[in-house]
C-alpha positions as CSV (number, residue, x, y, z in Angstrom):
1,X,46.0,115.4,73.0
2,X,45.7,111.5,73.4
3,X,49.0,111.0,74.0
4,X,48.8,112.7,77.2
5,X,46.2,110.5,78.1
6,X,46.8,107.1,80.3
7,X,44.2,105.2,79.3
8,X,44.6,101.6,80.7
9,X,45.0,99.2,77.7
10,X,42.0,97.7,76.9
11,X,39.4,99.1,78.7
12,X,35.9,98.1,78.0
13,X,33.4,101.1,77.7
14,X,29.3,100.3,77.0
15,X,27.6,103.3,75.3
16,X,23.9,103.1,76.6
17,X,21.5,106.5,75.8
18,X,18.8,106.3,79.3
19,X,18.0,109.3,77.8
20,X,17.9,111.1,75.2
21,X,19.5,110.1,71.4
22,X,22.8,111.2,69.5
23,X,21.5,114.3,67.2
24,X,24.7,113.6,64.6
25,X,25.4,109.8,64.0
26,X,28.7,111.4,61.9
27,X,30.1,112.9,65.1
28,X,28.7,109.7,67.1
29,X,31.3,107.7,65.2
30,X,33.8,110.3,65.8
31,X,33.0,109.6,69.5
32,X,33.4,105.8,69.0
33,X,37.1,106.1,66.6
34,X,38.5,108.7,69.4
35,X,37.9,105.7,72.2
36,X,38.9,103.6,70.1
37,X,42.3,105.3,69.5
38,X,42.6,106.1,73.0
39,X,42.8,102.0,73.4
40,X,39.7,101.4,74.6
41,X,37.4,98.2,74.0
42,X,33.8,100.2,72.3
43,X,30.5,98.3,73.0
44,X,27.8,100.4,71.6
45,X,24.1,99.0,73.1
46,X,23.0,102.0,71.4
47,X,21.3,101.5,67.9
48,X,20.3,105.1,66.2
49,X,17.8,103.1,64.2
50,X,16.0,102.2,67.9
51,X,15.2,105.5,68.7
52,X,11.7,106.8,69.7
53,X,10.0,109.5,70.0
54,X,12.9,112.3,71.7
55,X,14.3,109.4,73.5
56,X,17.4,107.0,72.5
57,X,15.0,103.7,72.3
58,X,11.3,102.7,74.0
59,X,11.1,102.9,77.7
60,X,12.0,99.0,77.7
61,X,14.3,99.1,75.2
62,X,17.0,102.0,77.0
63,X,16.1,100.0,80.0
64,X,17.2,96.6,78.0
65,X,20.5,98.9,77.0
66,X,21.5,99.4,80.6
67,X,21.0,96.0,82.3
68,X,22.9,94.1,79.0
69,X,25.7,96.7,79.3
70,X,25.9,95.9,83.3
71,X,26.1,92.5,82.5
72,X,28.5,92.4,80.1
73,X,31.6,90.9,81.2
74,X,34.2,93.0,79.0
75,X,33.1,96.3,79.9
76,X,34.7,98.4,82.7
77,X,32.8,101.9,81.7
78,X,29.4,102.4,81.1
79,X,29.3,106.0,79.5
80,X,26.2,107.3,79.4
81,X,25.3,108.5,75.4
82,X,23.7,111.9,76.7
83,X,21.3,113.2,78.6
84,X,18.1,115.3,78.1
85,X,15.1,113.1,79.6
86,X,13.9,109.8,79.7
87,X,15.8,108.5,83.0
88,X,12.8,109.0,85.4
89,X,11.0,107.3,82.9
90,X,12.9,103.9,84.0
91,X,14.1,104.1,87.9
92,X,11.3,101.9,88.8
93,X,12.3,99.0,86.5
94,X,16.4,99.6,87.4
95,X,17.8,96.7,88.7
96,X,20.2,98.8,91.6
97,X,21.0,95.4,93.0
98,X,22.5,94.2,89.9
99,X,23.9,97.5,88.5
100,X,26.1,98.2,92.2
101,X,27.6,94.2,92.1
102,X,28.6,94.4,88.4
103,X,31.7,96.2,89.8
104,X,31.0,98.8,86.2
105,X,32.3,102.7,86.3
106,X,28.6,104.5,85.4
107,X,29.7,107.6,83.9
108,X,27.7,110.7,83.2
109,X,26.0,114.1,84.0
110,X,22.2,116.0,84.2
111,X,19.8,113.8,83.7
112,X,22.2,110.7,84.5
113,X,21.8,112.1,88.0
114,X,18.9,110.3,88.6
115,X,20.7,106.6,88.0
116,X,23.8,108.0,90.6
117,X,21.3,109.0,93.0
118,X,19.0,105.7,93.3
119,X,22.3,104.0,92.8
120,X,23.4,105.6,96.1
121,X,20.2,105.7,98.2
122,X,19.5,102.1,97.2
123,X,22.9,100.3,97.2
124,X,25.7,103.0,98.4
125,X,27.1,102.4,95.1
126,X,30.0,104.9,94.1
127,X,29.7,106.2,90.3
128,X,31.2,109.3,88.2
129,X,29.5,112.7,88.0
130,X,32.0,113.2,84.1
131,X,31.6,113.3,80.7
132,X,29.3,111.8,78.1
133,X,29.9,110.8,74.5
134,X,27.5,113.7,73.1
135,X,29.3,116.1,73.2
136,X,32.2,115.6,76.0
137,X,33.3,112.6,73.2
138,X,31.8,114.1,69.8
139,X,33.4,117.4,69.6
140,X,35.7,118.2,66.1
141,X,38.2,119.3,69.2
142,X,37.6,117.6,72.4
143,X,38.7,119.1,75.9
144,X,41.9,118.2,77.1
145,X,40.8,119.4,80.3
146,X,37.6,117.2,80.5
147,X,39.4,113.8,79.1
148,X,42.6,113.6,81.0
149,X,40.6,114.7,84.3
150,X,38.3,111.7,83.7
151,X,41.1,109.4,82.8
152,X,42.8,110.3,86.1
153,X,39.8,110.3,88.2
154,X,38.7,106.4,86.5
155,X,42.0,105.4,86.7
156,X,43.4,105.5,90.3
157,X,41.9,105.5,93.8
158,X,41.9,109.0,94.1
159,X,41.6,112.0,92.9
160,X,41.8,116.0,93.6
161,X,40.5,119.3,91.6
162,X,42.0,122.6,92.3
163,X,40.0,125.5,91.3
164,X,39.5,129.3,92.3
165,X,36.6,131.4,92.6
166,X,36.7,135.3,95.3
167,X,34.4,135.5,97.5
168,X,34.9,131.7,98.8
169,X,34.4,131.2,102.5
170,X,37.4,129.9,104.1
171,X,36.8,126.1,105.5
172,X,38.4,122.6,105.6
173,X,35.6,120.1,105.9
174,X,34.8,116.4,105.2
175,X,32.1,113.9,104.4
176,X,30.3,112.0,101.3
177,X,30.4,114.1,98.6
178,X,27.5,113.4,96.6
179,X,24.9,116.1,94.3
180,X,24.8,116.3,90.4
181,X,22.0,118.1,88.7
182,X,20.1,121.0,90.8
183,X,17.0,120.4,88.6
184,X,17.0,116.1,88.5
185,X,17.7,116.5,92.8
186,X,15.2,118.8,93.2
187,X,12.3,115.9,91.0
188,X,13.7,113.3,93.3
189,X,13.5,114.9,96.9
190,X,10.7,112.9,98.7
191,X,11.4,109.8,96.3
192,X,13.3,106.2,97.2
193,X,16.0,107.4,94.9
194,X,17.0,110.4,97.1
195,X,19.9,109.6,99.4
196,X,19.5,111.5,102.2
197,X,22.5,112.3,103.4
198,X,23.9,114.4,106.3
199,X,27.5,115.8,106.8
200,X,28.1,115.7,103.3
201,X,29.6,117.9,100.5
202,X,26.6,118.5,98.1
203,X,27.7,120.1,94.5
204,X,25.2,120.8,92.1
205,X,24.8,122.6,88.3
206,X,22.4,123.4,85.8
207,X,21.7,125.3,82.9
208,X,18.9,127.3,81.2
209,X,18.0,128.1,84.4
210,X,17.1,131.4,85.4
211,X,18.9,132.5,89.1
212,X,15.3,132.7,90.5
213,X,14.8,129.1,90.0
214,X,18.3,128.6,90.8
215,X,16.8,129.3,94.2
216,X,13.9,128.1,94.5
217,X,15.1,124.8,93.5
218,X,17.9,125.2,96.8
219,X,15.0,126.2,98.6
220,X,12.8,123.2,97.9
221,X,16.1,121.0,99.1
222,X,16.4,123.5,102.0
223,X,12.6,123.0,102.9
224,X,12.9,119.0,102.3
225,X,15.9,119.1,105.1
226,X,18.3,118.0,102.5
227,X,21.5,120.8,103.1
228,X,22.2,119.5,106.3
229,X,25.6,119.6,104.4
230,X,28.9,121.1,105.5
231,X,29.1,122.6,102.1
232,X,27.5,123.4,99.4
233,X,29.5,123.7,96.0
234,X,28.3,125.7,92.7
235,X,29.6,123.9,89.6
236,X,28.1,125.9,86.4
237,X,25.2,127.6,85.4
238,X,24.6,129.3,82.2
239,X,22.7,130.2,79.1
240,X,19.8,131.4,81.2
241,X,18.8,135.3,79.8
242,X,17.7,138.2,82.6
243,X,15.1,140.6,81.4
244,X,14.9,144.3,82.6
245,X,12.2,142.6,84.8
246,X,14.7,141.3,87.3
247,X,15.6,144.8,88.2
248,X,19.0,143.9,89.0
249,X,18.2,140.0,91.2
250,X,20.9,138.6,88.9
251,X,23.2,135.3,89.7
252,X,25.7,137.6,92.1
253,X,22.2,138.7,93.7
254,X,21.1,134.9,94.2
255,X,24.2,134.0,95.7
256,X,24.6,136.9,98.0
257,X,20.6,135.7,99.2
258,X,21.7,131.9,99.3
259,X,25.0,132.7,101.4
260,X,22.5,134.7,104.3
261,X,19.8,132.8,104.3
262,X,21.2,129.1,104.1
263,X,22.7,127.0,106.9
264,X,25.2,125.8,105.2
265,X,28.6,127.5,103.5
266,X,28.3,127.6,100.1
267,X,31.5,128.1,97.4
268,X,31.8,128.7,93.6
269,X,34.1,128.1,90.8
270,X,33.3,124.2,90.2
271,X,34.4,123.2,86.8
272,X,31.7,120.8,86.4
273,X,28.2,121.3,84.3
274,X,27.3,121.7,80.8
275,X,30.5,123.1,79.9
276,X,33.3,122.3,77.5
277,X,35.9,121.7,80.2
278,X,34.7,119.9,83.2
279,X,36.1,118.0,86.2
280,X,35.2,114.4,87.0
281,X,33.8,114.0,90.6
282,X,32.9,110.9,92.3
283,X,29.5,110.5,93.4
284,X,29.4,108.6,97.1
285,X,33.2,108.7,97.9
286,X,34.9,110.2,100.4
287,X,35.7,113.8,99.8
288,X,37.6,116.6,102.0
289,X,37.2,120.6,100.8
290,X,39.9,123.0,101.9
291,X,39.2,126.6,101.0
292,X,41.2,129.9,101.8
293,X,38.7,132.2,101.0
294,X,39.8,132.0,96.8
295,X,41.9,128.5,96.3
296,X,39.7,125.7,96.5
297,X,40.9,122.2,96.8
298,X,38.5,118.9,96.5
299,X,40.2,115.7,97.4
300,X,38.2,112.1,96.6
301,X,39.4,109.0,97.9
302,X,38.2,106.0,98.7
303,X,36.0,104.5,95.3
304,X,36.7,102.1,92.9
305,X,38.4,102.5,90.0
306,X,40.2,100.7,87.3
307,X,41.3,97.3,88.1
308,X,39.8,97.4,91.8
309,X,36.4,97.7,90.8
310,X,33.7,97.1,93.7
């Protein structure tokens, strides 16, 4: 598998945990020796022996993580540990100034959200909506699919995801694409770190979350005038149980609600959530979405990568 891979030689990544801490320090090293082998340069400003309470260090201490890893002159990458909670802890003490003109990569997913988002509202600062070491990196057998997409993505000005999904509505549309986790938006709405947006292409996930609060939470963003969008994309959302309760309101149910109720055309079949194989997007670049009604085409350009940061 990492001989597929086109890892620029050399490449500096930070490990910092904003949130929550690595569960298995054996697989955490895994994590560390498969970057390592992929030629990367492995700053870890993570310390298992820091970490407190359900969080990867004290409040000032993940905070301390973050701002030395921005700082650090041979790192490219920061690579968020995991996520979990703890981030909203911290956005008030985030230094977006410094984080958007250190030229770094951030890199991450669900709770991470929070740091893209006040890193766009504040600063218009580009990041990556990808994997994490725990468990895109920690995984006995890691996904091909998620590690050469980031690669790519990281590695060149642009980038595209093809994916397919019936039922799509046919469209060809551009603007910022922007979104991350529907439950992390949804706490920021109203808040400094909320870009608001128009004219956009908004993609969100989650998961343990049951299709009623799957649409209550696009309701709330609905209500807060936040889908002014010219599309809204579905990434993943699993693990979440029905009961006989629901009396057949299922996911398919939501979505048929969502699609005649809100303004804005909405597609599925995103690669991108708490899943094994998932697409890298970038967060504040320039996207176009082309859609036939069942082949769906994402195109990102214009962002800084590898070599061109900034």
């Amino acid at each position: 598998m990492t001989s597929t891979l086109k890892v620029p030689a050399g490449t500096g990544v930070a490990i910092v945990a904003p949130g929550g801490y690595a569960p298995d320090e054996v697989a955490l090293g895994r994590a560390i020796e498969r970057l390592q082998a992929q030629g990367c340069l492995v700053r870890n400003y993570y310390d298992p022996l820091q970490k407190h309470e359900r969080f990867g260090g004290t409040d000032e201490g993940r905070l301390r993580q973050i701002h030395a890893a921005a700082a650090d002159p041979d790192v490219q990458i920061l690579l968020a540990l995991r996520g979990g909670y703890g981030m909203s802890r911290i956005l008030p003490a985030l230094d977006f100034s410094m984080l958007a003109a250190s030229g770094k990569l951030f890199v991450g997913h669900s709770d991470f959200t929070a740091l893209q988002m006040g890193l766009l509202a504040q600063q218009g600062a580009a990041s990556f909506a990808g994997p994490m070491v725990c468990d895109d990196f920690t995984r006995e057998e890691a996904s091909a699919y998620t590690l050469q997409r980031f690669w790519q993505c990281v590695s060149q000005p642009a980038h595209q995801i093809a994916f397919q999904a019936d039922g799509n509505p046919a469209l060809d549309v551009s603007g910022i694409l922007w979104g991350g986790n529907l439950t992390m938006l949804t706490h920021l709405a109203g808040t400094p770190y909320m870009p608001r947006i128009e004219g956009g292409i908004l993609f969100v996930e989650d998961v343990n979350e049951h299709p009623y609060r799957v649409e209550r939470m696009l309701l709330q963003l609905l209500h807060a005038g936040l889908l002014r969008q010219k599309a809204l994309v579905l990434g993943d959302f699993s693990n979440y149980r029905l009961s006989a309760y629901d009396n057949g309101y299922d996911f398919a149910a939501m979505l048929a609600y969502l699609r005649a109720h809100l303004p804005v055309p909405v597609l599925t079949g995103l690669p991108f959530g708490h899943i094994r194989d998932k697409a890298t997007l970038v967060v504040g670049c320039q996207g176009r979405l082309q859609s036939d009604g069942r082949d769906v085409l994402l195109s990102m350009s214009g962002y800084p990568s590898l070599g061109s940061p900034g």
